[in-house]
C-alpha positions in Angstrom: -57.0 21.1 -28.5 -57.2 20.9 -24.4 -60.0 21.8 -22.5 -58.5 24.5 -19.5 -60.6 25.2 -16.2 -58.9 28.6 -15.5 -59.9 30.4 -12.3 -60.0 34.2 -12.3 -60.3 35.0 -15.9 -61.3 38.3 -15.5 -58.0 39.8 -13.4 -55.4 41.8 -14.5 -53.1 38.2 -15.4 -56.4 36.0 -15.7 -57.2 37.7 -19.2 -53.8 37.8 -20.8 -53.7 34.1 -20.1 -57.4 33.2 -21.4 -56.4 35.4 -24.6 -53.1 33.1 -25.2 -55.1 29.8 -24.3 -58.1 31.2 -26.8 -55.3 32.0 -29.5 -53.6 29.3 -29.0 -57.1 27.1 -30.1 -58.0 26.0 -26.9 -61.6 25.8 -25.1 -61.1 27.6 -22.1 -64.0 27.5 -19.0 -63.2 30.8 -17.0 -64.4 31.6 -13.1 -65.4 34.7 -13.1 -66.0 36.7 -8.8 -69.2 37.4 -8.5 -70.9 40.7 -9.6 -67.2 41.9 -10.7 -65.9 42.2 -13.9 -66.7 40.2 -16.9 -65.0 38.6 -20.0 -66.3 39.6 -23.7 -68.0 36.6 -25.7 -65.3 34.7 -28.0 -65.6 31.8 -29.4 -64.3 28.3 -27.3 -64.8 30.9 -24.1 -67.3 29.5 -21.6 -67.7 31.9 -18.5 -69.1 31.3 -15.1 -69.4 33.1 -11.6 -68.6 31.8 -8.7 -67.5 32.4 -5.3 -64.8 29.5 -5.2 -65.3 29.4 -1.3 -68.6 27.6 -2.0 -67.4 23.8 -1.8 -70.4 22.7 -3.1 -70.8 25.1 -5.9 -66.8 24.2 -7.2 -67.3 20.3 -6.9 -70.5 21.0 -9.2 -68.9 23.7 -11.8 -65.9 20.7 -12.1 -69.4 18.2 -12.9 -70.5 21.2 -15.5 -67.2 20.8 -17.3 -66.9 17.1 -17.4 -70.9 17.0 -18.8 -70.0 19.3 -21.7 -66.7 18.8 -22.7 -66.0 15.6 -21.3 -62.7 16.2 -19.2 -60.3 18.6 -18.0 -56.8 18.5 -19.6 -55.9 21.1 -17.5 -56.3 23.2 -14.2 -55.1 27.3 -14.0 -55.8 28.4 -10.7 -54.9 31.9 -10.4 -57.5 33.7 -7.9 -55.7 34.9 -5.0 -55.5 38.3 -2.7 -52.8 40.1 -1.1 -51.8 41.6 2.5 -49.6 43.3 4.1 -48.6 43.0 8.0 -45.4 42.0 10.6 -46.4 39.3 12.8 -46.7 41.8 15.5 -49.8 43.6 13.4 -50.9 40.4 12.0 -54.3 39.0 14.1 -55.4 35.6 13.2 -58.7 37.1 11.6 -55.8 38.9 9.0 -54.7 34.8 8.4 -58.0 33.7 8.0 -58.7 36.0 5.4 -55.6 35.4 3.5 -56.2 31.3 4.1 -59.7 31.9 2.2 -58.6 34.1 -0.4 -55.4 32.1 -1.5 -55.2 28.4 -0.5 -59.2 27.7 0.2 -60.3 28.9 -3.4 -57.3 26.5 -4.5 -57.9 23.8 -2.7 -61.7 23.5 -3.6 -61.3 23.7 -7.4 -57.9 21.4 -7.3 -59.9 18.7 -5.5 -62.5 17.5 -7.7 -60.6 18.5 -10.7 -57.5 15.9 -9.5 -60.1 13.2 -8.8 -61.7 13.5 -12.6 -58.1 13.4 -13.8 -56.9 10.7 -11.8 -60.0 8.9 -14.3 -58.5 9.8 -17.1 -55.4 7.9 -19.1 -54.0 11.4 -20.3 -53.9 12.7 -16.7 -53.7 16.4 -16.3 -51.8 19.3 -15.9 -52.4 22.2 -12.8 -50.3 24.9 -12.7 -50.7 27.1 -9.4 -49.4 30.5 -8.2 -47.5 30.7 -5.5 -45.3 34.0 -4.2 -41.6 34.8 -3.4 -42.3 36.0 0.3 -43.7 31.5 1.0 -40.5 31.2 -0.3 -38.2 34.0 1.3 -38.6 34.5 5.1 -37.0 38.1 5.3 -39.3 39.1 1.9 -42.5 36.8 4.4 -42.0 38.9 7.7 -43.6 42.0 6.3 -46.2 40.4 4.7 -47.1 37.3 7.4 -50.5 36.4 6.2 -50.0 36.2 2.3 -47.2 34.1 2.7 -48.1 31.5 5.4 -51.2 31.4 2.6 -48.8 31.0 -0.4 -46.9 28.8 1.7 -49.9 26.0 1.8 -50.4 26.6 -1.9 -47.1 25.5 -2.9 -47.3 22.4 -0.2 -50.6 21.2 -2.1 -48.9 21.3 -5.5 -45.8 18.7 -4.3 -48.5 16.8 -2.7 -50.7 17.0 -6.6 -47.4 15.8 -7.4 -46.9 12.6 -5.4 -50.1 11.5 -5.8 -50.0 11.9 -9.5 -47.0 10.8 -10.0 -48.5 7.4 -11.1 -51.6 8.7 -13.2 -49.9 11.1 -15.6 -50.9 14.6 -13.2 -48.2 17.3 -12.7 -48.7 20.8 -10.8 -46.1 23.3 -11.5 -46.1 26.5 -9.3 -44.9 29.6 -10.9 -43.7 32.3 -8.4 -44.0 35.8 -9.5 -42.6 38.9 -8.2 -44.7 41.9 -9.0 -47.0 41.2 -11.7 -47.4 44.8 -14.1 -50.8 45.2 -13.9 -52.7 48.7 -13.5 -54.1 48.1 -10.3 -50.0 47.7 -9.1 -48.8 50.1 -11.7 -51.4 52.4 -9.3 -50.2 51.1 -6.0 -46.6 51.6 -6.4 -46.4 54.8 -8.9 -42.7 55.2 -7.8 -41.7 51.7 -8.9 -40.3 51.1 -12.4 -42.4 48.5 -14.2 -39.7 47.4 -16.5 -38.0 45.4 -13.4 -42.0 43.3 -13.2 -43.1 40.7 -15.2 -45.2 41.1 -17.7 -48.7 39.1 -17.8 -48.2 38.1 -21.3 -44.7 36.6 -20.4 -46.6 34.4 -17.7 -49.3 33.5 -20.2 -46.1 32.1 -22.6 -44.4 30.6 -19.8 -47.9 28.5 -18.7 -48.6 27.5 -22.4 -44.7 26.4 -22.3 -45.3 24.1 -19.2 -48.5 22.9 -19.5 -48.7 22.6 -23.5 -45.3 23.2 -24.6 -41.7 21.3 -24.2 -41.6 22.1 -20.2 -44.7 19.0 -19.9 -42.1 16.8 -19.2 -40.8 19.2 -16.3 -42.5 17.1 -13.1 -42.6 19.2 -9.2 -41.2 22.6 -10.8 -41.7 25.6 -8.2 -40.2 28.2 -11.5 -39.1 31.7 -9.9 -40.6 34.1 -12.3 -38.9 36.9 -11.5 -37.3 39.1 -14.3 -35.7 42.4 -12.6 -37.6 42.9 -9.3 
């Protein structure tokens, strides 16, 4: 079974996908924020906190993994945040923030994961998260700062891509709409859920592109939106 890095194990889509990896048989090493919430013990479940804008601490939780388990077959990088804002309201402080929360804590864990599995003859799989308003400039201009953010996210996995084209690495980027989680289910109480997608769905579609038949998909940005 694969050994899976998986940041933000603890969110509202980070534990439906560490349950499916966990039933599933794999050993899963989860990043959990510090201080927030935590995951319950289960076997093959190895937990750690960190603040994944600590360069330093990320390269050395990647040289934790490698010690134990001896590789990484795969990289889920799921932490992320979310703004709102026009360009007109958006100051570069607001893209700063954004840059941090979604393409920094990427960035830093994607790094030194690539470079272990550019050492290893199986490669690697990363799958990233990226978001319909990097993709969509009218869904972008109310919401400037997350998607210039997402934008950079989704430009790091074609270049994971082309430089693992030749050492058996693939990133896919799955592009959600809204995500039903309680925390959106409580920020949008007029919305109908039944048009989101479901963080169970995502957790079937990642074991389908990372374990499953959709391996042999290579530079897939998949548009998972269902209804919304």
């Amino acid at each position: 079974m694969a050994i899976v890095l998986l940041t933000g194990g603890a969110g509202g889509l980070g534990r439906s996908i560490t349950q499916n990896l966990l039933k599933s048989g794999h050993t899963v090493i989860a990043t959990l924020e510090p201080g927030g919430h935590a995951l319950e013990s289960q076997p093959n479940l190895f937990t750690h906190e960190l603040d994944l804008t600590d360069e330093v601490g990320c390269q050395a939780l990647v040289q934790q993994v490698v010690a134990k388990h001896g590789r990484i077959d795969a990289a889920i990088l799921l932490v992320g945040g979310f703004a709102m804002g026009s360009i007109s309201e958006t100051g570069f402080a607001d893209i700063e923030k954004m840059f941090h929360l979604n393409f920094q804590t990427t960035y830093q864990v994607a790094r030194p994961v690539f470079e272990q599995m550019s050492q290893q003859p199986e490669g690697g799989r990363f799958v990233l998260i990226g978001a319909r308003p990097a993709l969509v400039a009218s869904a972008g201009k109310h919401m400037v700062a997350y998607a210039l953010s997402k934008s950079l996210v989704i430009q790091l996995s074609e270049i994971l891509n082309a430089e693992g084209k030749d050492k058996n690495i693939v990133s896919t980027v799955l592009v959600p709409s809204t995500i039903d989680t309680p925390v959106n289910r409580k920020a949008m109480p007029d919305a109908d859920p039944a048009n989101w997608v479901k963080p169970e769905d995502i957790a079937e579609l990642i074991d389908f592109v990372t374990f499953g038949p959709g391996k042999m998909l290579r530079e897939s940005v998949l548009k998972v939106y269902n209804k919304a």
